[in-house]
Structure formats: structure tokens, C-alpha cells
GUMIBA-907365 format. One record per residue (C-alpha): residue number from 1; x, y, z; residue in one letter. Coordinates in steps of 0.1 Angstrom, whole numbers, padded with zeros to 4 digits. Layout:
NUM|X|Y|Z|a
...
END
This chain:
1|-0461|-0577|-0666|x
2|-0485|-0573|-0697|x
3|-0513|-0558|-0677|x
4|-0491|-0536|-0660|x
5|-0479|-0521|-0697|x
6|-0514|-0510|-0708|x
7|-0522|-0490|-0676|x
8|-0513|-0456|-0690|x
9|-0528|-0463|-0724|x
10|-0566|-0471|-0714|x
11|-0590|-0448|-0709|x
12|-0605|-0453|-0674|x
13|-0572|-0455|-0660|x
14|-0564|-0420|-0668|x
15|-0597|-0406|-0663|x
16|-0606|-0418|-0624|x
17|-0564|-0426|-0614|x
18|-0578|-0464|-0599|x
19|-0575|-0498|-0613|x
20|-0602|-0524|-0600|x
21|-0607|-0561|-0600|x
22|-0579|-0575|-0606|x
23|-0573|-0613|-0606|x
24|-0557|-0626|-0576|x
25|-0536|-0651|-0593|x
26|-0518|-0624|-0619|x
27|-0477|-0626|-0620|x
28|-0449|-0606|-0618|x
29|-0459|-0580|-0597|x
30|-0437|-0596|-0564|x
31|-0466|-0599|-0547|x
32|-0501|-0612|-0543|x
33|-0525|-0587|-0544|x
34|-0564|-0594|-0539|x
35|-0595|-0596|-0558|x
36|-0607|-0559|-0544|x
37|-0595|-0524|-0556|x
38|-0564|-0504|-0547|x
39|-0548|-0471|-0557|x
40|-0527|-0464|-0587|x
41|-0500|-0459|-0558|x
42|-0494|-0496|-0559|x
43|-0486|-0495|-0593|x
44|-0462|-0467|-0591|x
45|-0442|-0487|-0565|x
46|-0433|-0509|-0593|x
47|-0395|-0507|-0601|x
48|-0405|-0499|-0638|x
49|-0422|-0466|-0626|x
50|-0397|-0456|-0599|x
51|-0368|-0433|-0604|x
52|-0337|-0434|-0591|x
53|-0338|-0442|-0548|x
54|-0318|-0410|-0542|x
55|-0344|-0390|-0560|x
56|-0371|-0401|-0539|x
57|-0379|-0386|-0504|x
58|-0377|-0410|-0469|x
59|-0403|-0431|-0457|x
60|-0415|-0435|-0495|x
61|-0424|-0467|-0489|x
62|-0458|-0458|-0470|x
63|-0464|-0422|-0481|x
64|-0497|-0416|-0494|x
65|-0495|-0405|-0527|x
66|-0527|-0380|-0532|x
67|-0522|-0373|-0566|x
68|-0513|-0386|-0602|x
69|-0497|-0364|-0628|x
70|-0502|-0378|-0665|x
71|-0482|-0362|-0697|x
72|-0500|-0373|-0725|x
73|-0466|-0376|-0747|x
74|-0449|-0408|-0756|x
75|-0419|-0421|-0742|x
76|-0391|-0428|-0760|x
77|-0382|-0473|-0767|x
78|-0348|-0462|-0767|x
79|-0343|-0468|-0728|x
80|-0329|-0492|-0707|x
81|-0354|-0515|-0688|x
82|-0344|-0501|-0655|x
83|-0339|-0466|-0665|x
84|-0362|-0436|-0660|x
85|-0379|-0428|-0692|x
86|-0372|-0404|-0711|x
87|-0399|-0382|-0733|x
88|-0392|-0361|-0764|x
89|-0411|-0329|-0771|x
90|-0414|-0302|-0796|x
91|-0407|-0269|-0786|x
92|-0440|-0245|-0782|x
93|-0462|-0272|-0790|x
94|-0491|-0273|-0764|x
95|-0490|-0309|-0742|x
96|-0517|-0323|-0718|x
97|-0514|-0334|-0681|x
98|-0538|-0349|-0661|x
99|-0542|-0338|-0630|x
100|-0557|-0372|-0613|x
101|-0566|-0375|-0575|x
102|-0553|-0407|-0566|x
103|-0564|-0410|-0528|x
104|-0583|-0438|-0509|x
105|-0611|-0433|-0495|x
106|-0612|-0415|-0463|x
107|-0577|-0402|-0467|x
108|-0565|-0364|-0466|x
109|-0603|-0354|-0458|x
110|-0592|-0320|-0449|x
111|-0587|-0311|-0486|x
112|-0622|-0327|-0497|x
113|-0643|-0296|-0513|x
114|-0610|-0276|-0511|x
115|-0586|-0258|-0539|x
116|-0551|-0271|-0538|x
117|-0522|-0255|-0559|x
118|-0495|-0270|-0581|x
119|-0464|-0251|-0595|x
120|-0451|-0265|-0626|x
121|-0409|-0258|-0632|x
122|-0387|-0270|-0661|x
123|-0355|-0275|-0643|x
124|-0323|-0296|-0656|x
125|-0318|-0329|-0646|x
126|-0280|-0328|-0648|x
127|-0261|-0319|-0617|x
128|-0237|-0297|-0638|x
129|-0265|-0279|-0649|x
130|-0283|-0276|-0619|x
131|-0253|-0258|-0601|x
132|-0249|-0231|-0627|x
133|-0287|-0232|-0629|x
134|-0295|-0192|-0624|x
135|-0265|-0184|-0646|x
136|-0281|-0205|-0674|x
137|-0313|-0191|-0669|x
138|-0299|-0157|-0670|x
139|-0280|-0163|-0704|x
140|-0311|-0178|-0719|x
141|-0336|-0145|-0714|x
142|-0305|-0119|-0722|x
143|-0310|-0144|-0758|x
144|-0345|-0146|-0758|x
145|-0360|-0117|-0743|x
146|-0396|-0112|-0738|x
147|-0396|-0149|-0740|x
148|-0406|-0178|-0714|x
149|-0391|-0212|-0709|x
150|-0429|-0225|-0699|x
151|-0464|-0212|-0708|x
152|-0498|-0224|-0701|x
153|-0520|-0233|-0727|x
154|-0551|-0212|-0709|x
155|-0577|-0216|-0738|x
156|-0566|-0258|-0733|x
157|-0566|-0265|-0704|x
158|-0597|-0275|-0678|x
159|-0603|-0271|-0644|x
160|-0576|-0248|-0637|x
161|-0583|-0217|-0614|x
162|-0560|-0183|-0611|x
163|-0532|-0195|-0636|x
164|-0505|-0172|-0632|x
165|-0467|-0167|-0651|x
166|-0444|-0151|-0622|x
167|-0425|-0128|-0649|x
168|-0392|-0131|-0628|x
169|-0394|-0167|-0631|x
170|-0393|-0173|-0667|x
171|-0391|-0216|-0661|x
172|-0419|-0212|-0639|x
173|-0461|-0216|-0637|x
174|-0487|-0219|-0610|x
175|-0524|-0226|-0603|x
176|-0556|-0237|-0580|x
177|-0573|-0267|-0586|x
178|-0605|-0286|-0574|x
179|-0591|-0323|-0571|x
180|-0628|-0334|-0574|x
181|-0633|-0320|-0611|x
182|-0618|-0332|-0640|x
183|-0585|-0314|-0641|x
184|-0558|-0310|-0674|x
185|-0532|-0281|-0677|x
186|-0522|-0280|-0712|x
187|-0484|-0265|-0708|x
188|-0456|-0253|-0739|x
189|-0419|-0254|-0737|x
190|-0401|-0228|-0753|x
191|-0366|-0235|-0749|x
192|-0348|-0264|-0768|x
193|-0321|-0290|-0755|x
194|-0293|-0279|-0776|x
195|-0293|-0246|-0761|x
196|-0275|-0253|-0731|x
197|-0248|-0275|-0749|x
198|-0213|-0263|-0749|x
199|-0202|-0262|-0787|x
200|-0231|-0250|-0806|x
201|-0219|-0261|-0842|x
202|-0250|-0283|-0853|x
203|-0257|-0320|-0841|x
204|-0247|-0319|-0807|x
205|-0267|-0337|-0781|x
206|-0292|-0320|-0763|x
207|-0295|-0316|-0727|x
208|-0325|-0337|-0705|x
209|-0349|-0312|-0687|x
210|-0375|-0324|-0662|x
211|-0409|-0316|-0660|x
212|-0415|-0311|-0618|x
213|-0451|-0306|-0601|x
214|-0453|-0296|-0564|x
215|-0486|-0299|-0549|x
216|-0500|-0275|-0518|x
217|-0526|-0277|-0495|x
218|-0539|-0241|-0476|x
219|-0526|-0237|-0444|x
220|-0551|-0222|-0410|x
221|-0537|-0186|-0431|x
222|-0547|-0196|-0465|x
223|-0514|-0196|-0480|x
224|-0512|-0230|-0503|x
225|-0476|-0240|-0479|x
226|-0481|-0274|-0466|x
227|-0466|-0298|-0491|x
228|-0488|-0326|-0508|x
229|-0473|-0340|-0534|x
230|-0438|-0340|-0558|x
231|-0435|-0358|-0592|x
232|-0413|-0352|-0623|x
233|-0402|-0364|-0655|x
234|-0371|-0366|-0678|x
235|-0376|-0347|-0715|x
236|-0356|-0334|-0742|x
237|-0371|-0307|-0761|x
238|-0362|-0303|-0800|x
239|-0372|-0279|-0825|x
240|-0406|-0281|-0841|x
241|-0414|-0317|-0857|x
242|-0380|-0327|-0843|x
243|-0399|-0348|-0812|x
244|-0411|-0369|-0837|x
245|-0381|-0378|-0860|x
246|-0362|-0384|-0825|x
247|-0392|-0407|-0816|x
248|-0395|-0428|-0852|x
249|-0354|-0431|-0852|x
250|-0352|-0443|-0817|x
251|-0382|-0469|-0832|x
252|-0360|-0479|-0863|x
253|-0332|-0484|-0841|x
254|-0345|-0508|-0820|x
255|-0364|-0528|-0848|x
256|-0331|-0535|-0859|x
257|-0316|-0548|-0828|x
258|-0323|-0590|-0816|x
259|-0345|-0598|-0793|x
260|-0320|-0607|-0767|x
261|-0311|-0567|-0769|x
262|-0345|-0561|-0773|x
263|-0356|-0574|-0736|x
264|-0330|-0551|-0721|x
265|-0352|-0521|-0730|x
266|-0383|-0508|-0720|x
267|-0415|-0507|-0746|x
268|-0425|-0470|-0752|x
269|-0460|-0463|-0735|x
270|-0486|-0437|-0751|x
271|-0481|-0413|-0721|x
272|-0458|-0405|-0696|x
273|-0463|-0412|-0656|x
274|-0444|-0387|-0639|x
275|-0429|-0404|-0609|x
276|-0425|-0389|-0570|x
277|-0395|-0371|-0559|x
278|-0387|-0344|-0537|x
279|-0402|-0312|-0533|x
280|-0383|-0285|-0554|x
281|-0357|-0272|-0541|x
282|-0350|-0301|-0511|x
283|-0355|-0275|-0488|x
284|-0385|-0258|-0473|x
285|-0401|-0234|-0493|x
286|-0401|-0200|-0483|x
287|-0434|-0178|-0486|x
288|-0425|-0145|-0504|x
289|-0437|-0110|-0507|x
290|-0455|-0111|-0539|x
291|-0442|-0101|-0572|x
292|-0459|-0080|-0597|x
293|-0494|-0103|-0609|x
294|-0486|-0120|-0581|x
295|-0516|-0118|-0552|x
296|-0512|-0120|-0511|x
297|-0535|-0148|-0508|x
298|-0515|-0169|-0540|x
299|-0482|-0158|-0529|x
300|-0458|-0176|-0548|x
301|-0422|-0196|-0533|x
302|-0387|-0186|-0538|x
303|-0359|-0207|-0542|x
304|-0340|-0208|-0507|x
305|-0303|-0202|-0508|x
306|-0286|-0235|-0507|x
307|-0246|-0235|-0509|x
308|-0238|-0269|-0521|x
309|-0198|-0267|-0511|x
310|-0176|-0274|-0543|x
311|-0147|-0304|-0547|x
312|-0127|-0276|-0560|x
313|-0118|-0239|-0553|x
314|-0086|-0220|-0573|x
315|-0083|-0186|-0577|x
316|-0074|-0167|-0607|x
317|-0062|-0134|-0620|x
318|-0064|-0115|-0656|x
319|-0025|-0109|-0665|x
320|-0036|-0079|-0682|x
321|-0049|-0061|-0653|x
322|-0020|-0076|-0632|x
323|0003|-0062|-0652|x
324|-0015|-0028|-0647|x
325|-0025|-0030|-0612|x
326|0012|-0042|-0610|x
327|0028|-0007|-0622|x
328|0006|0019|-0603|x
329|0013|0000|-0575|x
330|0050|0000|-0579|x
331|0047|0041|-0586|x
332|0028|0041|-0557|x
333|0054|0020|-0538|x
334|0081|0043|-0554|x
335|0062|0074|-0541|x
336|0055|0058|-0505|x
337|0093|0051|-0500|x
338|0102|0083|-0510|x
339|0082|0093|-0481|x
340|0094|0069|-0458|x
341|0061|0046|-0461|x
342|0056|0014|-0478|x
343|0033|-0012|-0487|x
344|0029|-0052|-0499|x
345|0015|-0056|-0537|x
346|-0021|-0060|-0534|x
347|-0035|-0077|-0565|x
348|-0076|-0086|-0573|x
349|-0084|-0127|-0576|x
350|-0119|-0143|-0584|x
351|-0124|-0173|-0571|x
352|-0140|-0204|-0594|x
353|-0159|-0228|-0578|x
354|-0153|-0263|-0593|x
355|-0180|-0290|-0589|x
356|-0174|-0314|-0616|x
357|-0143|-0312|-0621|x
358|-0136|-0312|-0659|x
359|-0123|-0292|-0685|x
360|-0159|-0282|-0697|x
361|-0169|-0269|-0665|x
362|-0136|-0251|-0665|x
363|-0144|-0240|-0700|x
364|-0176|-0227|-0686|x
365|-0167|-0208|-0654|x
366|-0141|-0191|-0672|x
367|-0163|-0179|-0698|x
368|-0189|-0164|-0676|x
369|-0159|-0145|-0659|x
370|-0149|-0130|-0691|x
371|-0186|-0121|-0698|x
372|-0180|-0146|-0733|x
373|-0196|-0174|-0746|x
374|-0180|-0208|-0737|x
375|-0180|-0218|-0778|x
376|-0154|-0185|-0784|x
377|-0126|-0199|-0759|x
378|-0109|-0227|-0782|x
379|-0090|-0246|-0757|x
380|-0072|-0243|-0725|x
381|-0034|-0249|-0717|x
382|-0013|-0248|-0684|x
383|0022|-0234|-0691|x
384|0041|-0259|-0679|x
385|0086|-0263|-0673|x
386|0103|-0240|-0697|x
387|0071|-0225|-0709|x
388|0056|-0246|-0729|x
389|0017|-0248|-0730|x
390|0000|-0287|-0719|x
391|-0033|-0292|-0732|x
392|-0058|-0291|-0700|x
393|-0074|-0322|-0693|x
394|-0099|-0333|-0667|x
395|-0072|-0356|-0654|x
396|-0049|-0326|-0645|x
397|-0079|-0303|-0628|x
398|-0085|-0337|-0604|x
399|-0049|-0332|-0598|x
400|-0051|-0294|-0591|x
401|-0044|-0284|-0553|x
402|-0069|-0270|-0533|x
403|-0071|-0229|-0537|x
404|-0045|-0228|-0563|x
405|-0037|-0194|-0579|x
406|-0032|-0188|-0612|x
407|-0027|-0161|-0640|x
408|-0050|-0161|-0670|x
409|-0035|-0149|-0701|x
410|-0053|-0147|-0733|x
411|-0041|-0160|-0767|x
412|-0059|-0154|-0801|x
413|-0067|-0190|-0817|x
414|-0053|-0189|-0857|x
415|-0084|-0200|-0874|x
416|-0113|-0181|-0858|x
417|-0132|-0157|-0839|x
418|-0121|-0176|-0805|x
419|-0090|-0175|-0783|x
420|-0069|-0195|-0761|x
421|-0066|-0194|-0724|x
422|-0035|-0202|-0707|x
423|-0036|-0202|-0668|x
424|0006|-0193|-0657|x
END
């Protein structure tokens, strides 16, 4: 497998996307291949460049894969050999990818002397993340405003045509490009890891992004809708200069470790090859009216409205406002019999929509209903037999019923600016 570990590093490779003449008796690629060339797709196939099956769309196997997507940032030693790298970034600095075009000849002709369009997204990779996605996105611009998760490095970047920054989509960027020329956006991340993390008290481990291209060819309208192409990679982004202290610790850890542990990991690799997945969202895109810098012939997509059905549903209800809801009704109730009427107590619940089923997500949900910040609720209790107050745990959430109802009731916590939540 040493040739196959030098293919992002040289030169040629990058620059024209093809590898040629290769020896017919090389090993370890679990096949035989012949003496002529064939497409960096072949290379991709190999297990050490594929991500994770369910990640990948059907029929992968004998998909033409038009395009390469190079990020010209190191990835990190510190992963398993059978793992999905894993690159580290600093936030706003200005990285390279190469936009290769990786077909055979005589295949997709219909785009030869044509524009095609990519979108680029930071999205999470966690699942927890990816079902409270909008609300995360929402929290980060009411922190950051006038700021974007993803730029474009315009004065960078070559080959790119009609760049454009959607300003509704902060995590989002898009533009034309001639897969004939030599192409490289040159694109900044603004947000960092640890900004999405729970407990924000210094040290915590930061959540993985992904870096996601989705490539368009025109349609007989000229609307870039017909999908091409989908690759992405894992990141973490740090503070400035933090990328590389992650990088050289992951390197002094593994220096350290005996070869036996060694061969269990992968060797970090100059760049990145960002590996094919499915189209973002898994769902057709849907062509929009356009938004403000937004033209009718570039239209941009919208995320459809998928409802992925939650493992858990309970229902919930502020005691305080019980308790007041509770006394105008019974004056009302006292007023209505008087006058020969009456009616059932009607009190207000909001549903909470578990996925994961664990205390932080509870933590979480309960935090956005209380319009707080998930680090200012201390802990969460269930009063239990003669009122005492059991530590939630992700055990007892598996073991809640289906559309249970409970009371919240709010306690302050002793030491701090936070409180306690107890659900009755």
C-alpha cells in the first residue's frame, strides 16, 4: 500500500485527478489492475478512502465519479486505520480545495465546454447535532451577529465564476465553474468546535464538522438542478494556531506508542481527499425563489422539510404558570357554576422531542424551552416516592413511557448563576 499513501502528496496527482502506468504486478490493492491508465475513482474505492457504507448513496459501486475535491490541509495520525479521517483547522484561516475533473474520457459529454455549480455547507457530523441543526444555527448568529460560519477567500481562489454568500444561510457558499480550467476555491471557517459543546468551562472537546460539496449540472431551463456529484470531510475547527498544536500533540502521541499500536492507525497525508456521500439533505433539492444577491438563473436550494420521527415524546408544563393558569381557571369555574355552566381544567403542555435519549439532550431541549443556555441549568432530578429528588440519568429517560407528562419546577442551584430542574 506505499504507492497508494503518496497519491495525495504529489504534484501531478492533484493537478490533472489521473494516475498512469502503473505496474501490473503492484500488491495490496485486492486486485490486479493493468499496465494502462485509470481514474482516481479506482483509488477512491479503496477501503482507506471510503467512509462509512451508510454514508454512501446505492449503486456506489459503478457510479461514475466526475469530480475530485482536494483540501489542501493535513489529516490528523491520531485515527484509526479504518476510520474516516479527521482534519484540524484554524478558525478564519483561508484553506485550498481543488476542484479536479476526474472523468474518463468520453463520459458525461453533455457538460464538456459547460459551467457546473458546487455549493459548499459546513454541517455537523453528529446525529445529535444534526437534529437540533437550525436551532444551533440560530444560537450561533444571535452570538455572532454580522458573522458567517463559511466565507470564500475571493482574491484566492481561481477559476471560480459568480461566487455568492446566501446571507440567510450563514453555513452556506456557492459558485460556477469550468471543469476544463484549473479550478481552487480557497474557503474560511469562522466558527470553532467548542462552540457547540454543552458545558463551556475551558477544555472541553470540540464537536467534528464536515466540509460537504454538491455538484450541479444545468438543466434544458438552465437551473444548475441535476445532481453530479457529493463528497465531504470530517474537521474540527480550533482557535487561531490551535490546528497546529492539535496536529503536533496528536504526532507526539503516537511517537510514543509501539509499533504494534502504531499499525492500528492510519499515517497522516499532506491533504485531505474528501470522499463521496449523499447529496445534502438525502432528499431532492428544491429550487427556490431567490433570496436577496441571489439571481433567477443561479437560484439557490432550500433545505426540504424532513421529519425524522423521535424514539421519544413527553410533554411538559411550567408549574409556575400551572399554578396560575390553575387559579383563574378555578375563578372562572367558580363563576360558571354560579351560573349553572361548567368546564374541565384546561392547562398549556409543550411537547419535547427526544432522539437520543440522554440526559444532555434533555439538558438541551429543556434549555431552548426556557429561552436559557444549557450551561445555566445545573442538573436535573425526577421527584420521586415521598418527594425526594433522583438524579436524572440516561438510564431512567430510556425507561420513560411514551408521551409522559410532567411538571417542571425550577430550583436555584447554591453555588452559582444556574438552577435546578425538577420534572413532578
Amino acid at each position: 500500500m506505499a504507492w497508494a499513501l503518496k497519491l495525495p502528496l504529489a504534484d501531478e496527482v492533484i493537478e490533472s485527478g489521473l494516475v498512469q502506468d502503473f505496474d501490473a504486478s503492484l500488491s495490496g490493492i485486492g486486485q490486479e489492475l493493468g499496465a494502462g491508465a485509470y481514474s482516481m475513482s479506482d483509488v477512491l474505492a479503496l477501503p482507506i478512502f471510503k467512509q462509512e457504507e451508510s454514508s454512501l448513496p446505492p449503486d456506489n459501486e459503478n457510479k461514475i465519479l466526475p469530480f475530485q475535491y482536494v483540501l489542501c490541509a493535513a489529516t490528523s495520525p491520531a485515527v484509526k486505520l479504518h476510520d474516516e479521517t479527521l482534519t484540524y483547522l484554524n478558525q478564519g484561516q483561508s484553506y485550498e480545495i481543488r476542484m479536479l475533473d476526474n472523468r474518463k474520457l468520453g463520459e458525461l459529454p453533455e457538460i464538456n465546454g459547460k459551467l457546473v455549480k458546487s455549493i459548499f455547507r459546513v454541517v455537523f457530523h453528529d446525529r445529535r447535532l444534526q437534529y437540533t441543526e437550525h436551532q444551533q444555527l440560530e444560537g450561533w448568529r444571535w452570538n455572532r451577529p454580522g458573522d458567517r460560519i463559511l466565507d470564500i477567500d475571493i482574491p484566492m481562489s481561481v477559476g471560480i465564476i459568480d461566487p455568492r454568500a446566501n446571507p440567510t444561510q450563514l453555513n452556506t457558499v456557492e459558485f460556477l465553474w469550468d471543469p476544463a480550467k484549473r479550478t481552487s476555491v480557497f474557503i474560511q471557517v469562522h466558527c470553532i468546535s467548542t462552540e457547540f459543546t454543552m458545558r463551556k468551562h475551558g477544555g472541553e472537546k470540540g464537536v467534528p464538522f464536515r466540509v460537504q460539496i454538491d455538484t450541479f449540472k444545468e438543466n434544458e431551463n438552465g437551473e444548475y438542478t441535476e445532481h453530479l456529484h457529493s463528497a465531504s470531510c470530517q474537521i474540527k475547527v480550533f482557535k487561531p494556531k490551535g490546528a497546529d498544536r492539535k496536529q503536533k500533540t496528536d504526532r507526539e502521541k503516537m511517537e510514543k506508542r509501539t509499533p504494534h499500536e502504531k499499525e492500528k492507525y492510519q499515517p497522516s497525508y499532506e491533504t485531505t481527499i474528501l470522499t463521496e456521500c449523499s447529496p445534502w439533505p438525502e432528499i431532492t433539492y428544491v429550487n427556490n425563489s431567490p433570496s436577496p444577491g441571489f439571481n433567477s438563473s443561479h437560484s439557490s436550494f432550500s433545505l426540504g422539510e424532513g421529519m425524522v420521527r423521535p424514539r421519544l415524546t413527553i410533554y411538559v408544563c411550567q408549574e409556575s404558570l400551572q399554578v396560575r393558569e390553575q387559579q383563574q381557571q378555578q375563578q372562572q369555574q367558580q363563576q360558571k357554576h354560579e351560573d349553572g355552566d361548567s368546564n374541565g381544567t384546561f392547562f398549556v403542555y409543550h411537547a419535547i422531542y427526544l432522539e437520543e435519549l440522554t440526559a444532555v439532550e434533555l439538558t438541551e431541549k429543556i434549555a431552548q424551552l426556557f429561552s436559557i443556555s444549557p450551561c445555566q441549568i445545573s442538573q436535573i432530578y425526577k421527584q420521586g416516592p415521598t418527594g425526594i429528588h433522583v438524579l436524572i440519568s440516561d438510564e431512567m429517560i430510556q425507561n420513560f413511557q411514551e408521551e409522559a407528562c410532567f411538571i417542571l419546577d425550577t430550583m436555584k442551584a447554591e453555588t452559582n448563576d444556574s438552577y435546578h430542574i425538577i420534572l413532578k
